[in-house]
KOLMAR-20141 format. One record per residue (C-alpha): z, y, x; residue number from 1. Coordinates in nm, 4 decimals, padded with zeros to 6 digits, always signed. Each point is the difference from the previous one (the first is absolute). Example, Ala and Ser with C-alpha at 12.3 -4.5 7.8 and 13.67 -1.06 7.14 Angstrom:
<voza><up>+00.7800</up><north>-00.4500</north><east>+01.2300</east><n>1</n></voza>
<voza><up>-00.0660</up><north>+00.3440</north><east>+00.1370</east><n>2</n></voza>
END
This chain:
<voza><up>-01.3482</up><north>+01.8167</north><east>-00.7613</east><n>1</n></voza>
<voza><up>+00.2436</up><north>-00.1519</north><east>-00.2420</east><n>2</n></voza>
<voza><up>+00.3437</up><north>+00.0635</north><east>+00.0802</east><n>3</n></voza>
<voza><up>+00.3589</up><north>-00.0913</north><east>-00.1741</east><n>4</n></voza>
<voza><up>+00.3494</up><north>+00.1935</north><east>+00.0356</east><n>5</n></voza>
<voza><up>+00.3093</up><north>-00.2046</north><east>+00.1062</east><n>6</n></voza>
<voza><up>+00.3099</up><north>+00.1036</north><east>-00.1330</east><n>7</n></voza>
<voza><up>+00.0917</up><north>+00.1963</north><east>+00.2911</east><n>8</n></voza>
<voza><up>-00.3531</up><north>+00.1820</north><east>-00.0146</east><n>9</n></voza>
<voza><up>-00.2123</up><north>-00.1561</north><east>+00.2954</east><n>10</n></voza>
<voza><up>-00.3368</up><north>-00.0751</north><east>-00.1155</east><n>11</n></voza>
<voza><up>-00.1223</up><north>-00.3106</north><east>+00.0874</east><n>12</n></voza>
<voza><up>-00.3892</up><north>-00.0775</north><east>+00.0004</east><n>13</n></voza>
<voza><up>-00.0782</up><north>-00.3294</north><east>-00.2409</east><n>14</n></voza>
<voza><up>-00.2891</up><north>-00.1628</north><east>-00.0909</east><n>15</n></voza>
<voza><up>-00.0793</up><north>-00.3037</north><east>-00.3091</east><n>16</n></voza>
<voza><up>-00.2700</up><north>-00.2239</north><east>-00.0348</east><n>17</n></voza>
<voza><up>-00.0647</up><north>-00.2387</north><east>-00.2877</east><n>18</n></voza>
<voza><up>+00.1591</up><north>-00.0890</north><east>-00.3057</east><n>19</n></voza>
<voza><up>+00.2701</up><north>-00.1897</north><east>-00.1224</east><n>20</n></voza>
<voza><up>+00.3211</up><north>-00.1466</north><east>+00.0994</east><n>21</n></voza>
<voza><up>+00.1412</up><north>+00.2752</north><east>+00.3016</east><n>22</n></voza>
<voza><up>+00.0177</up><north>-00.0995</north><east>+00.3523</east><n>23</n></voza>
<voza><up>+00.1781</up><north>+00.2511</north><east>+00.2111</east><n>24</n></voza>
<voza><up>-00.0761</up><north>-00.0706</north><east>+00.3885</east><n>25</n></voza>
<voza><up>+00.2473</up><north>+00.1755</north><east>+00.2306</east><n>26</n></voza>
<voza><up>-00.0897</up><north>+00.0428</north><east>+00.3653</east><n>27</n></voza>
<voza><up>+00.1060</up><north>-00.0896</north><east>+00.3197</east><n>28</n></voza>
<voza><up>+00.1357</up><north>+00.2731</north><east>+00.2898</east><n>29</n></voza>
<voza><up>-00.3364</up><north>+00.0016</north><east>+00.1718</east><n>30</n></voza>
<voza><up>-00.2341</up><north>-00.0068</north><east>-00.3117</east><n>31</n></voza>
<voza><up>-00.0768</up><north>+00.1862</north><east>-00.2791</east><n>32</n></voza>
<voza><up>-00.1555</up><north>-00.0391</north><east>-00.3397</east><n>33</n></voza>
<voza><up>-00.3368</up><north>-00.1253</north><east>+00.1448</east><n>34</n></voza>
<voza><up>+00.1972</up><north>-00.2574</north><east>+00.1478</east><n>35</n></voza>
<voza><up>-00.0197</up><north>-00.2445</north><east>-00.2867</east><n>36</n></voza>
<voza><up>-00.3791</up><north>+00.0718</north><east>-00.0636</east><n>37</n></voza>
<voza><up>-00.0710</up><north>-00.3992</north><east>+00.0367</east><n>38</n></voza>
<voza><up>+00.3032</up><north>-00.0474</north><east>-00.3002</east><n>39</n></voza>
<voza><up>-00.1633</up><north>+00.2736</north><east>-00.2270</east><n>40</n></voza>
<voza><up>-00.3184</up><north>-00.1065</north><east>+00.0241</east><n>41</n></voza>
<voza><up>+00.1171</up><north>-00.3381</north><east>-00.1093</east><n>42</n></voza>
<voza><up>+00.2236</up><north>+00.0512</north><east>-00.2550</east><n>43</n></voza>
<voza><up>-00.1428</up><north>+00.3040</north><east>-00.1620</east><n>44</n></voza>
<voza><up>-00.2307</up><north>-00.2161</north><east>-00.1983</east><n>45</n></voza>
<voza><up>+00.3002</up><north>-00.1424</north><east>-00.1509</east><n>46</n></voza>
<voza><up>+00.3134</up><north>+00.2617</north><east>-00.0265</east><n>47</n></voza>
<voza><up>+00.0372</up><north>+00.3833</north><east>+00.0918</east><n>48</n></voza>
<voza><up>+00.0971</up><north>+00.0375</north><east>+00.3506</east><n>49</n></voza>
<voza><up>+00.1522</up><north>+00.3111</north><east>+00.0790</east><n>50</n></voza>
<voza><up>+00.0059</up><north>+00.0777</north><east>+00.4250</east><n>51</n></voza>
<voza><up>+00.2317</up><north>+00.2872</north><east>+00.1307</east><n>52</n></voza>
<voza><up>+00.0508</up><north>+00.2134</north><east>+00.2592</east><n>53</n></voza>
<voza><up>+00.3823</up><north>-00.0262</north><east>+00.1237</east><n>54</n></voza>
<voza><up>+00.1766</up><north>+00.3609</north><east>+00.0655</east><n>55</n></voza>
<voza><up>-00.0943</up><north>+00.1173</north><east>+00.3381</east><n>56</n></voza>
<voza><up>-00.3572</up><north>-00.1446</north><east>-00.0605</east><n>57</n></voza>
<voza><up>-00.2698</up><north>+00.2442</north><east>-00.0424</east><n>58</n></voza>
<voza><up>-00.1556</up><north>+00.0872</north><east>-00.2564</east><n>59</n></voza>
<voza><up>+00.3759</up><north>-00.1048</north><east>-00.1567</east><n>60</n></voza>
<voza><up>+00.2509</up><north>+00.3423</north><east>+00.1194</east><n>61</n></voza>
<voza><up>+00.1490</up><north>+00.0141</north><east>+00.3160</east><n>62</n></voza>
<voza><up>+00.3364</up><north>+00.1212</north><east>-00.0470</east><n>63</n></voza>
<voza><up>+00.1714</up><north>+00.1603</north><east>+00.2636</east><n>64</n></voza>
<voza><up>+00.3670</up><north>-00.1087</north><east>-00.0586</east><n>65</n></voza>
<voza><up>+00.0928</up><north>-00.2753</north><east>+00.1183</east><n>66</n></voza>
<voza><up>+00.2245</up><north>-00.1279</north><east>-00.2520</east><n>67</n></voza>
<voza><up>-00.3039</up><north>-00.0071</north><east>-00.2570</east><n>68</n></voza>
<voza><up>-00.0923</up><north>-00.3595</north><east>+00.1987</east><n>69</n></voza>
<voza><up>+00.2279</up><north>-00.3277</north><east>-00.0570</east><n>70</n></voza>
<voza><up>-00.0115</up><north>-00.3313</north><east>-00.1468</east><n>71</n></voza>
<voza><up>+00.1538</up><north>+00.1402</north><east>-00.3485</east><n>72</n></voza>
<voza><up>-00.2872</up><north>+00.2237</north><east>-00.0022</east><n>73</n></voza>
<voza><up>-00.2721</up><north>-00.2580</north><east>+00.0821</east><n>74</n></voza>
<voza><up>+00.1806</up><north>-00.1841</north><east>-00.2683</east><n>75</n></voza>
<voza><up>-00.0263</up><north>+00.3052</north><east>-00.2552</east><n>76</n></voza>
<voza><up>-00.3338</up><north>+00.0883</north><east>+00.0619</east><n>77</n></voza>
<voza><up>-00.1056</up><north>-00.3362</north><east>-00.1078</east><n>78</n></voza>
<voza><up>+00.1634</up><north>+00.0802</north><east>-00.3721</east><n>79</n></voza>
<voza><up>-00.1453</up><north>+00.3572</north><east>+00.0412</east><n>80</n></voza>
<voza><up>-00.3521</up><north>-00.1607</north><east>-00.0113</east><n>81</n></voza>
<voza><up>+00.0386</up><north>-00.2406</north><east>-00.2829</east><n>82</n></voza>
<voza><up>+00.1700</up><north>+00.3321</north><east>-00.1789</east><n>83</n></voza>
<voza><up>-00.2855</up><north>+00.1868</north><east>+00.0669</east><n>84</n></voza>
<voza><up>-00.2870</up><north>-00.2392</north><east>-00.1180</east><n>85</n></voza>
<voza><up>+00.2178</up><north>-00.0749</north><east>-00.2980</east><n>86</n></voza>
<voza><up>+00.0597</up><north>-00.3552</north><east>+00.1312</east><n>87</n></voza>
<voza><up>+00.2868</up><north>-00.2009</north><east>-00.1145</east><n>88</n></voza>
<voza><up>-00.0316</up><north>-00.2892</north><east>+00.1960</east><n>89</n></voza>
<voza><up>-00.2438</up><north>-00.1030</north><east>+00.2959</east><n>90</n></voza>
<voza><up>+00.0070</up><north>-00.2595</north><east>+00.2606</east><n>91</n></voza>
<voza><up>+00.0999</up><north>+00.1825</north><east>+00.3507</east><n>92</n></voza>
<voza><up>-00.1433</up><north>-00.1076</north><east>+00.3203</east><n>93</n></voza>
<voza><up>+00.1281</up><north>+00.1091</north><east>+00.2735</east><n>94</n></voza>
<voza><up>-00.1198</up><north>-00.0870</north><east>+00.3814</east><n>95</n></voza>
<voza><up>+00.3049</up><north>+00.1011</north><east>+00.3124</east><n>96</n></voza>
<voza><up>+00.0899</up><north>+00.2941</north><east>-00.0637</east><n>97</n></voza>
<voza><up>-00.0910</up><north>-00.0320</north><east>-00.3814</east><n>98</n></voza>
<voza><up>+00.1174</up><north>-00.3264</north><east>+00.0386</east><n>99</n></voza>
<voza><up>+00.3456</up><north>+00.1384</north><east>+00.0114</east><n>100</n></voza>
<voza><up>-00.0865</up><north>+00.2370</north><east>-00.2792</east><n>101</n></voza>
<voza><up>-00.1121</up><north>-00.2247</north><east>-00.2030</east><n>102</n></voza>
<voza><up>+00.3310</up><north>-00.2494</north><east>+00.0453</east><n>103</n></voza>
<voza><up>+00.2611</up><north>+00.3265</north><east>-00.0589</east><n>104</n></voza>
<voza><up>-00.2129</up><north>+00.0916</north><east>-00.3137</east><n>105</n></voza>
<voza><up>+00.0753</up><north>-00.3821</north><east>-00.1167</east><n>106</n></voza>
<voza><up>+00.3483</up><north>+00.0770</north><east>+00.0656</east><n>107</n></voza>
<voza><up>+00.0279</up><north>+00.3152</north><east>-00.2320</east><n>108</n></voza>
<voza><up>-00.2799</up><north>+00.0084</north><east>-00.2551</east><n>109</n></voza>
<voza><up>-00.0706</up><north>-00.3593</north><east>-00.0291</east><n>110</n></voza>
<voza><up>-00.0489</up><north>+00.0559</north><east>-00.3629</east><n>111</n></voza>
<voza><up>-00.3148</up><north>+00.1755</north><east>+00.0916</east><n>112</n></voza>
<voza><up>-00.1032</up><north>-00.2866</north><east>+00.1930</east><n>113</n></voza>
<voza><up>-00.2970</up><north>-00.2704</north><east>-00.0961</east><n>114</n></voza>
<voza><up>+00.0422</up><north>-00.1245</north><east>+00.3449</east><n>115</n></voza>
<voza><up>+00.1215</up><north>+00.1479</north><east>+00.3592</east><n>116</n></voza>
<voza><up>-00.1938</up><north>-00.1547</north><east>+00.2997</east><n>117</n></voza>
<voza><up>+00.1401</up><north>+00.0473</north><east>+00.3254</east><n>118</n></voza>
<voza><up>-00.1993</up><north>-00.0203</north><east>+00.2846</east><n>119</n></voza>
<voza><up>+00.0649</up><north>+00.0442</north><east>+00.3722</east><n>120</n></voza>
<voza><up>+00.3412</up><north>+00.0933</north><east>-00.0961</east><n>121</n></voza>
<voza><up>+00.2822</up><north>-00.0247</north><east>+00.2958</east><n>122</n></voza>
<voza><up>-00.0504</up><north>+00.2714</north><east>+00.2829</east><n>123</n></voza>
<voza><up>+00.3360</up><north>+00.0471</north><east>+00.1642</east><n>124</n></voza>
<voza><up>+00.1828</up><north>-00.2117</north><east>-00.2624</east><n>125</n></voza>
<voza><up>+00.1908</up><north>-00.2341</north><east>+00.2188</east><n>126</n></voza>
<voza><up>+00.3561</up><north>+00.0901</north><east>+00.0443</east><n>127</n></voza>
<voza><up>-00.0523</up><north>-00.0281</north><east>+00.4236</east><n>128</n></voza>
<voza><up>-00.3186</up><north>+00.2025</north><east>-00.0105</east><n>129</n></voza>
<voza><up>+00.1443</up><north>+00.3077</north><east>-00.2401</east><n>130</n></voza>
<voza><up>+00.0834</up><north>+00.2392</north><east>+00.3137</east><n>131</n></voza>
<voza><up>-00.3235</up><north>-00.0813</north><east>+00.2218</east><n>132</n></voza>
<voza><up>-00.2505</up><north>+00.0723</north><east>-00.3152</east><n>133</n></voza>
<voza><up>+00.1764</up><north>+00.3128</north><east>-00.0851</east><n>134</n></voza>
<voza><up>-00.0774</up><north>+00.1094</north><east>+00.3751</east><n>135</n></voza>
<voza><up>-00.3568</up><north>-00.1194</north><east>+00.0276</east><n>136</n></voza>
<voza><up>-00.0177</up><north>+00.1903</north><east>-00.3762</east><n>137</n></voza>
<voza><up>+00.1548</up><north>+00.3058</north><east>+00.1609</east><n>138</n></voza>
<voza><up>-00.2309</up><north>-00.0297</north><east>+00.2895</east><n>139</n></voza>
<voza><up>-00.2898</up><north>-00.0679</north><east>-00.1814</east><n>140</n></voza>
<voza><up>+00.0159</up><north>+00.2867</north><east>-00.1450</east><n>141</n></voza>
<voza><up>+00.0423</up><north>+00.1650</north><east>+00.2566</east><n>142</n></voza>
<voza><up>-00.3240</up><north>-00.1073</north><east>+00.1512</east><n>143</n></voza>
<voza><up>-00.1991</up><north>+00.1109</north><east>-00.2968</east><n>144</n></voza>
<voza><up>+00.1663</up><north>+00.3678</north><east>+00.0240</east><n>145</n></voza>
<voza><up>-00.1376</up><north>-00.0136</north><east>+00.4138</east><n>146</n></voza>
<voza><up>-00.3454</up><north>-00.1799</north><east>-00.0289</east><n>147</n></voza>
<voza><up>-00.0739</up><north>+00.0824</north><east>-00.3891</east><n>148</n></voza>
<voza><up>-00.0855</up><north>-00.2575</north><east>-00.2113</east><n>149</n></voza>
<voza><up>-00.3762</up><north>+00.0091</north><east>+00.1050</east><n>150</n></voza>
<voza><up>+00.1342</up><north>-00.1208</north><east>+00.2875</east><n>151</n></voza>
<voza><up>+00.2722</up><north>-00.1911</north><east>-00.0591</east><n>152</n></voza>
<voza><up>-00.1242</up><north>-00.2208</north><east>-00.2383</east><n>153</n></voza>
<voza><up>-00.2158</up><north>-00.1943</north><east>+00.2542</east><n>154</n></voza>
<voza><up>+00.2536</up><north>-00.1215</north><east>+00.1475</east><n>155</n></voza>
<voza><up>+00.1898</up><north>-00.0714</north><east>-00.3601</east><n>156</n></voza>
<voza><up>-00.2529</up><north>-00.1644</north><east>-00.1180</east><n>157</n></voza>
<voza><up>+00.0062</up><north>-00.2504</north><east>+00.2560</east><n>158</n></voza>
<voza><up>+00.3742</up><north>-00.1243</north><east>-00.0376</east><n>159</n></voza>
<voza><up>+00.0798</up><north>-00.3428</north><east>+00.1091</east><n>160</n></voza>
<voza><up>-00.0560</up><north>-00.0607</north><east>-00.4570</east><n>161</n></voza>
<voza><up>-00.2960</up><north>+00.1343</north><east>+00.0140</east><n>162</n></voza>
<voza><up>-00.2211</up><north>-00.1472</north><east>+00.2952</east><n>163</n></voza>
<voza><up>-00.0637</up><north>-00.2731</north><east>-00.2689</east><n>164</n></voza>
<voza><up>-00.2381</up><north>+00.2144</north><east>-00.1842</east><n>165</n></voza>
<voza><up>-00.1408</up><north>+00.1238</north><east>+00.2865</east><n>166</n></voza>
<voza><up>-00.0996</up><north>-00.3318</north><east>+00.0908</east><n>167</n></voza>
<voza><up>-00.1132</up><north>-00.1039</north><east>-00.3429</east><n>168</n></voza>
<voza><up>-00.1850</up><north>+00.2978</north><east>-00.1295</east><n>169</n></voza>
<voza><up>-00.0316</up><north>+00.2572</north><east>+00.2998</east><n>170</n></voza>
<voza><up>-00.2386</up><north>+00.2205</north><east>-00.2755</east><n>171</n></voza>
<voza><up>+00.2298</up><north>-00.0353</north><east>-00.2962</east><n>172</n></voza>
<voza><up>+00.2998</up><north>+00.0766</north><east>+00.3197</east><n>173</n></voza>
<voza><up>-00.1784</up><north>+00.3232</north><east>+00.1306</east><n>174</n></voza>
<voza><up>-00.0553</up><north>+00.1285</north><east>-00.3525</east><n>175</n></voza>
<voza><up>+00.3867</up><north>-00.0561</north><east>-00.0561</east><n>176</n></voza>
<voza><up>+00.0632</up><north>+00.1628</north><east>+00.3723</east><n>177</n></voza>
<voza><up>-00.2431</up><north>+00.2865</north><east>-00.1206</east><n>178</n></voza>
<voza><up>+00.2144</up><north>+00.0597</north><east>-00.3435</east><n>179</n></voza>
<voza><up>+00.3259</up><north>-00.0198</north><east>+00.1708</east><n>180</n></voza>
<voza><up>-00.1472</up><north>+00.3121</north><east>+00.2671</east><n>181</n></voza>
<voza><up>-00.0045</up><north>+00.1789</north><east>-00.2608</east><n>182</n></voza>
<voza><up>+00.2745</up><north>+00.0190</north><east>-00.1584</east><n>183</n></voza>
<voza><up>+00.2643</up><north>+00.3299</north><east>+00.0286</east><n>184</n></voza>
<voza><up>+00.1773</up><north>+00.0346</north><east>+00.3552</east><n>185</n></voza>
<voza><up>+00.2955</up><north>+00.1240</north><east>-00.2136</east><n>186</n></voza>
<voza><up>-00.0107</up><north>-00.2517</north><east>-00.3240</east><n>187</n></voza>
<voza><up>-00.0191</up><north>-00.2763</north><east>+00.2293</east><n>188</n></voza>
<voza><up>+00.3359</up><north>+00.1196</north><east>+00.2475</east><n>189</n></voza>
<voza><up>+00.1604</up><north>+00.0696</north><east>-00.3210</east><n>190</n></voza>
<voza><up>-00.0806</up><north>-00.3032</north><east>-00.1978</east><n>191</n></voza>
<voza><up>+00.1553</up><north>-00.1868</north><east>+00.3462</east><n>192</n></voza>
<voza><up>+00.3094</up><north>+00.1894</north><east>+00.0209</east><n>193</n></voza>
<voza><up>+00.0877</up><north>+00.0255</north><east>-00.3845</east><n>194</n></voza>
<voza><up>-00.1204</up><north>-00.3465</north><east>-00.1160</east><n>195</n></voza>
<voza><up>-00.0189</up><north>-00.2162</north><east>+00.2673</east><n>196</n></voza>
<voza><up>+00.2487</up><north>+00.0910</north><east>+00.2094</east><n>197</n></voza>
<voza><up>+00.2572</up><north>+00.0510</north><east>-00.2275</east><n>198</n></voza>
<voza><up>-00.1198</up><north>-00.3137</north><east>-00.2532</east><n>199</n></voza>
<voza><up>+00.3172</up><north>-00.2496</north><east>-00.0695</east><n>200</n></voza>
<voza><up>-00.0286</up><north>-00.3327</north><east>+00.1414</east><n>201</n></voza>
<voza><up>-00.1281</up><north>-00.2961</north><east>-00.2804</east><n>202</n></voza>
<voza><up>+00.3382</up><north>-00.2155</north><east>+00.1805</east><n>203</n></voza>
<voza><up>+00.1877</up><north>+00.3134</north><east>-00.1820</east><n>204</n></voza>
<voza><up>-00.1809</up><north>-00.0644</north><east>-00.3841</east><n>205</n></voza>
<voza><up>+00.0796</up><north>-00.3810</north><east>-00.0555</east><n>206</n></voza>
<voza><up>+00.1728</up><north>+00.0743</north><east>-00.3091</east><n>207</n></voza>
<voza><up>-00.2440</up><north>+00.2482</north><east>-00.1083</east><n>208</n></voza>
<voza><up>-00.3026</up><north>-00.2736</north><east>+00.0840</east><n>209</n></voza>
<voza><up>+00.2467</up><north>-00.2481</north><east>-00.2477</east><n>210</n></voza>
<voza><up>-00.0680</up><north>+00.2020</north><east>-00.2946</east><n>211</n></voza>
<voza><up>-00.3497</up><north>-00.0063</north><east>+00.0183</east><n>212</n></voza>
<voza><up>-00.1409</up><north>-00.1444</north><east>-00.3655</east><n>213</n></voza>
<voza><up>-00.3901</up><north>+00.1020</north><east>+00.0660</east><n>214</n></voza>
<voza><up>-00.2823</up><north>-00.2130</north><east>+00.1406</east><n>215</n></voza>
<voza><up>+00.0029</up><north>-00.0011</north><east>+00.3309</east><n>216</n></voza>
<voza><up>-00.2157</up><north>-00.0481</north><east>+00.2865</east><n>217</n></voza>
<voza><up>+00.1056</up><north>+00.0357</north><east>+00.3819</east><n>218</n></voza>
<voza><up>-00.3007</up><north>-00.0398</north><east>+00.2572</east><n>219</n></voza>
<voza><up>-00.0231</up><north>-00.0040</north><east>+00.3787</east><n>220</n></voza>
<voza><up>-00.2234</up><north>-00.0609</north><east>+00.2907</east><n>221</n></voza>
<voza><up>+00.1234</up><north>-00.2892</north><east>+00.2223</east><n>222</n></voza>
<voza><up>-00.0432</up><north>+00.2519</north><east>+00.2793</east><n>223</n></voza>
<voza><up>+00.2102</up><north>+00.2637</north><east>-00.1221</east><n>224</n></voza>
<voza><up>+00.2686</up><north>-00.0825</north><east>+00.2046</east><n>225</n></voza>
<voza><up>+00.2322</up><north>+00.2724</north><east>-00.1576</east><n>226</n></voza>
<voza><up>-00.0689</up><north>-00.1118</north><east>-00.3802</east><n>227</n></voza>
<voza><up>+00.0542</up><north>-00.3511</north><east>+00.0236</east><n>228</n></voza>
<voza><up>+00.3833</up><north>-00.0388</north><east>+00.0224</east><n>229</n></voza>
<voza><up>+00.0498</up><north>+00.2872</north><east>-00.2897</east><n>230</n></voza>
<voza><up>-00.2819</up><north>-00.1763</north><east>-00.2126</east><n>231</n></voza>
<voza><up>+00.1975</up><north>-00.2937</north><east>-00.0105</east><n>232</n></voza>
<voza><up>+00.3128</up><north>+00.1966</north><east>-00.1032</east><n>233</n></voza>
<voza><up>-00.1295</up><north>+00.1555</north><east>-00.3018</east><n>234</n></voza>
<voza><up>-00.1820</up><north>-00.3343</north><east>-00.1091</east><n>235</n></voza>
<voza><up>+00.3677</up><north>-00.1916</north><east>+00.0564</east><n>236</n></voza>
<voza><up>+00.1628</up><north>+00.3336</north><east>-00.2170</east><n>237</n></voza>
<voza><up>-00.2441</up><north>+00.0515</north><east>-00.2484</east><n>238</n></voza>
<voza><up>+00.0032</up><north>-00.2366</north><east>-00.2658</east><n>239</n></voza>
<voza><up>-00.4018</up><north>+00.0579</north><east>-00.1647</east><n>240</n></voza>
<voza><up>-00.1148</up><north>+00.0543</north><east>+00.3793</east><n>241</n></voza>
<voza><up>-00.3338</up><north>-00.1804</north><east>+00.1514</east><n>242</n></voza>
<voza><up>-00.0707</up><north>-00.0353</north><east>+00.3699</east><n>243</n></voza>
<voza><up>-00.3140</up><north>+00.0000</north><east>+00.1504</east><n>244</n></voza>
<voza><up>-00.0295</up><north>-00.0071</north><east>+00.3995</east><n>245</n></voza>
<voza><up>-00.3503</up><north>+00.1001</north><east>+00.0923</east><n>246</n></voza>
<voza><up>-00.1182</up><north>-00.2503</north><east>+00.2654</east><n>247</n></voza>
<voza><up>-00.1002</up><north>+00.2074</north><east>+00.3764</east><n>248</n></voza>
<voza><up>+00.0750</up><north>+00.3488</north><east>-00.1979</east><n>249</n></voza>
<voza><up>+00.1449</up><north>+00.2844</north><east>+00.1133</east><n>250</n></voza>
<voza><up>+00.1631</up><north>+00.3105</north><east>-00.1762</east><n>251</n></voza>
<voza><up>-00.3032</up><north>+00.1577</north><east>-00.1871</east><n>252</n></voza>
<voza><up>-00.0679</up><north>-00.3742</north><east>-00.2026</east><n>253</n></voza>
<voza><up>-00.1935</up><north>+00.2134</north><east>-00.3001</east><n>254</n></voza>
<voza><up>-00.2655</up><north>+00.1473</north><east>+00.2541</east><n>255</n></voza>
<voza><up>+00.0108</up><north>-00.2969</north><east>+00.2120</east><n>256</n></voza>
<voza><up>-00.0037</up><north>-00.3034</north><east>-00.2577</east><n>257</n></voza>
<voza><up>-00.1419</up><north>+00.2246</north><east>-00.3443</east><n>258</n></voza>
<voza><up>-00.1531</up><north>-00.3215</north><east>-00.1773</east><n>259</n></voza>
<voza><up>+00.3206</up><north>-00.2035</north><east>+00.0644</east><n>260</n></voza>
<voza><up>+00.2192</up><north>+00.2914</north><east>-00.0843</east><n>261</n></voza>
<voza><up>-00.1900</up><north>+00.0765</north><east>-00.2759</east><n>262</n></voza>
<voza><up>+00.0262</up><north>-00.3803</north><east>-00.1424</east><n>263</n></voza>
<voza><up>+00.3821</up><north>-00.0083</north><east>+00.0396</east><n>264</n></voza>
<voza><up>+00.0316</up><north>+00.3059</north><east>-00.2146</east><n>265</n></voza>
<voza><up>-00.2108</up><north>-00.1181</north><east>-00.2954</east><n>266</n></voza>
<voza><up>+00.1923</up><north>-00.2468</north><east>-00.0053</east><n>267</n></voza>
<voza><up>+00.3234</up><north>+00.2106</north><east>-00.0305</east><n>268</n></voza>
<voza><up>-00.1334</up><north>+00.1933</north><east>-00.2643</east><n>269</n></voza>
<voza><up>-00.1407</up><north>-00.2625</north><east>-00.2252</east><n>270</n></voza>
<voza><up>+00.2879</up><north>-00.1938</north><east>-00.0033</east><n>271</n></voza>
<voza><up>+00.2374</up><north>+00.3219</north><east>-00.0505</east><n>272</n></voza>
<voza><up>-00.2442</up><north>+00.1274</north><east>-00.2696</east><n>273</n></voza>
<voza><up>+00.0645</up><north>-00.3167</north><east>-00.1993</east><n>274</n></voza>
<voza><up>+00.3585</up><north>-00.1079</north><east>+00.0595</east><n>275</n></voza>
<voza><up>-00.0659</up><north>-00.2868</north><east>+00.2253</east><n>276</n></voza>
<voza><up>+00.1274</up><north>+00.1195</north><east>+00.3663</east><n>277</n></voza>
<voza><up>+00.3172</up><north>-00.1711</north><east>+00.0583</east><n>278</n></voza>
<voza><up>+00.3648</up><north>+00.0554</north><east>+00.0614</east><n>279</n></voza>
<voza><up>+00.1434</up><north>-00.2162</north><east>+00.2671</east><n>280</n></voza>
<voza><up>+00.1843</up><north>-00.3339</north><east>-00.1218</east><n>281</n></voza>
<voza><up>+00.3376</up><north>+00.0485</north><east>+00.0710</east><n>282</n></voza>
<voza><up>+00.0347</up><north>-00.3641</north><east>+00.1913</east><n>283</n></voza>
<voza><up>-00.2484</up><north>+00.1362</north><east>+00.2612</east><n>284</n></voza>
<voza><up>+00.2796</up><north>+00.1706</north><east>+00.1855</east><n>285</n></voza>
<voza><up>+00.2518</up><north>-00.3038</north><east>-00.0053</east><n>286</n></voza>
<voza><up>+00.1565</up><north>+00.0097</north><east>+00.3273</east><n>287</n></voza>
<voza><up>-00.0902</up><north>-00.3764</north><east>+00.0790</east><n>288</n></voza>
<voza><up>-00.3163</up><north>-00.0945</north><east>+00.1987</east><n>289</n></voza>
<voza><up>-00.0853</up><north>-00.3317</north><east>-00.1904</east><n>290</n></voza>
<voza><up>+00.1554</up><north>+00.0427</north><east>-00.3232</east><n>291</n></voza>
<voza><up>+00.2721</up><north>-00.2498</north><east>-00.1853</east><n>292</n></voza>
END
C-alpha cells in the first residue's frame, strides 16, 4: 500500500490515477479517499488525481498525541503530498473539512496552487455559533469514544446536511454510512477535538481571504444551512472566487450531485489551465445599488 511521510513523520496512505495535469482531492470529516471515487473516475482520463487519507484515517497513521491534529497540519499535509509526488503545482479540492484545508493552503502556499475549490466550507464559522459548535465538536467526540464509530456513525451520517443524500441516493448514502463505520474510534475523536474544534472562524481570515490571487471556486448546497452565509463571505473577500449554490443539496454535494459537481470543476480547471478564469472587476463592489 503506497504510503508518503509528512514532515512530522505520520504516514499517510495515497493513491494516483491517470496522467497529466495533478488534481489533489482532500476529504471531508466523515469521508475518506474513496470518497471522491465519482471525481476520479471522471477526471482521471484527463489529469492525475491523487486521493488521500487525512491523519487519523486508516490506513494513513493514527497518532496518539493530540497536538499532531490541527488546521496548520491539515494545511501542511497538503504540501507534504505535492512534496512527495514531486508536484509543484496541482489544483486542490477540498470538500468540509478539506474544504477548509484546501482554503488555508490558498492562504500560505498559493504559489503551489492551479486552483483551490472550496466546497461545503463554513461549519461553526459564524461569529454567534463559535461556542455551541465547539460543544457539539467536544460532544461529538465524545459519543464516538462511548458508542465507537461503528456505531456512531449511523447516527452521523444522518445529520440534518446529510438526509439530502439519503433521500437522493439511499445506495450511494449507505455505502458512504458503511465507509464512515469504519473509520478509527480514536482518529475520528481526535480529528474532532484537534481540527474541528479548535479550527479559527472564516469571520476571523477576511484579510487573509483578500490576498487570495489563485482561481477560485466556492460551492454549496442550498440546504446546507451552515455553509451558505460563510460561502457568501469568501465569494464577497476573494477577489478570483466563483459561487455555485447547488439547488435542494445538502453538505456531501460531490456524492450527492457528482455529474454537476464534476461539470463545475472542469470548468475551473480549463479556464485556470489557460489563463482565462477571472479576477473580479473592481466596480462590482461599489457601495451603490444602481450605479451613477
Amino acid at each position: 500500500m503506497p504510503h508518503l511521510t509528512t514532515d512530522d513523520g505520520v504516514k499517510l496512505y495515497y493513491e494516483e490515477t491517470g496522467k497529466g495535469i495533478p488534481i489533489v482531492f482532500v476529504h471531508e470529516f466523515a469521508g475518506d479517499y474513496r470518497s471522491w471515487e465519482p471525481q476520479v473516475r471522471y477526471f482521471s482520463k484527463y489529469y492525475r488525481c491523487i486521493t488521500f487519507n487525512a491523519r487519523g484515517y486508516p490506513p494513513s497513521d493514527v497518532p496518539k498525541d493530540p497536538d499532531s491534529y490541527s488546521q496548520d497540519r491539515a494545511r501542511d499535509d497538503i504540501r507534504s503530498v505535492l512534496d512527495a509526488l514531486k508536484i509543484d503545482k496541482a489544483h486542490i479540492v477540498g470538500l468540509s473539512m478539506g474544504g477548509f484545508a484546501a482554503l488555508h493552503f490558498g492562504f500560505t502556499y498559493g504559489a503551489r496552487c492551479r486552483s483551490i475549490v472550496v466546497a461545503g466550507c463554513g461549519y461553526g464559522a459564524a461569529p454567534g455559533e463559535r461556542a455551541k459548535f465547539a460543544e457539539e465538536a467536544e460532544a461529538s467526540a465524545r459519543r464516538f469514544e462511548q458508542l465507537t464509530m461503528m456505531k456512531a456513525a449511523e447516527g452521523y451520517a444522518l445529520g440534518p446536511t446529510r438526509v439530502q443524500h439519503q433521500n437522493k441516493d439511499p445506495r450511494g448514502w449507505r455505502e458512504f454510512a458503511d465507509q464512515l463505520a469504519e473509520h478509527s474510534t480514536e482518529g475520528a475523536a481526535l480529528t474532532m477535538r484537534g481540527v474541528q474544534k479548535r479550527r479559527p472562524s472564516l469571520f476571523d481570515l477576511v484579510d487573509q481571504m483578500k490576498t487570495i490571487t489563485v482561481p477560485t471556486l466556492i460551492m454549496t448546497g442550498d440546504e446546507d444551512w451552515p455553509c451558505l452565509e460563510p460561502a457568501i463571505l469568501m465569494k464577497k473577500h476573494i477577489p478570483t472566487a466563483g459561487l455555485v449554490v447547488m439547488r435542494n443539496s445538502g453538505h456531501t454535494i460531490n456524492l450527492e450531485e457528482p455529474a454537476l459537481f464534476n461539470m463545475h470543476l472542469s470548468d475551473l480547471f480549463q479556464a485556470a489551465d489557460i489563463g482565462a478564469w477571472p479576477t473580479r472587476d473592481p466596480r462590482a463592489m461599489a457601495g451603490t445599488i444602481l450605479g451613477r
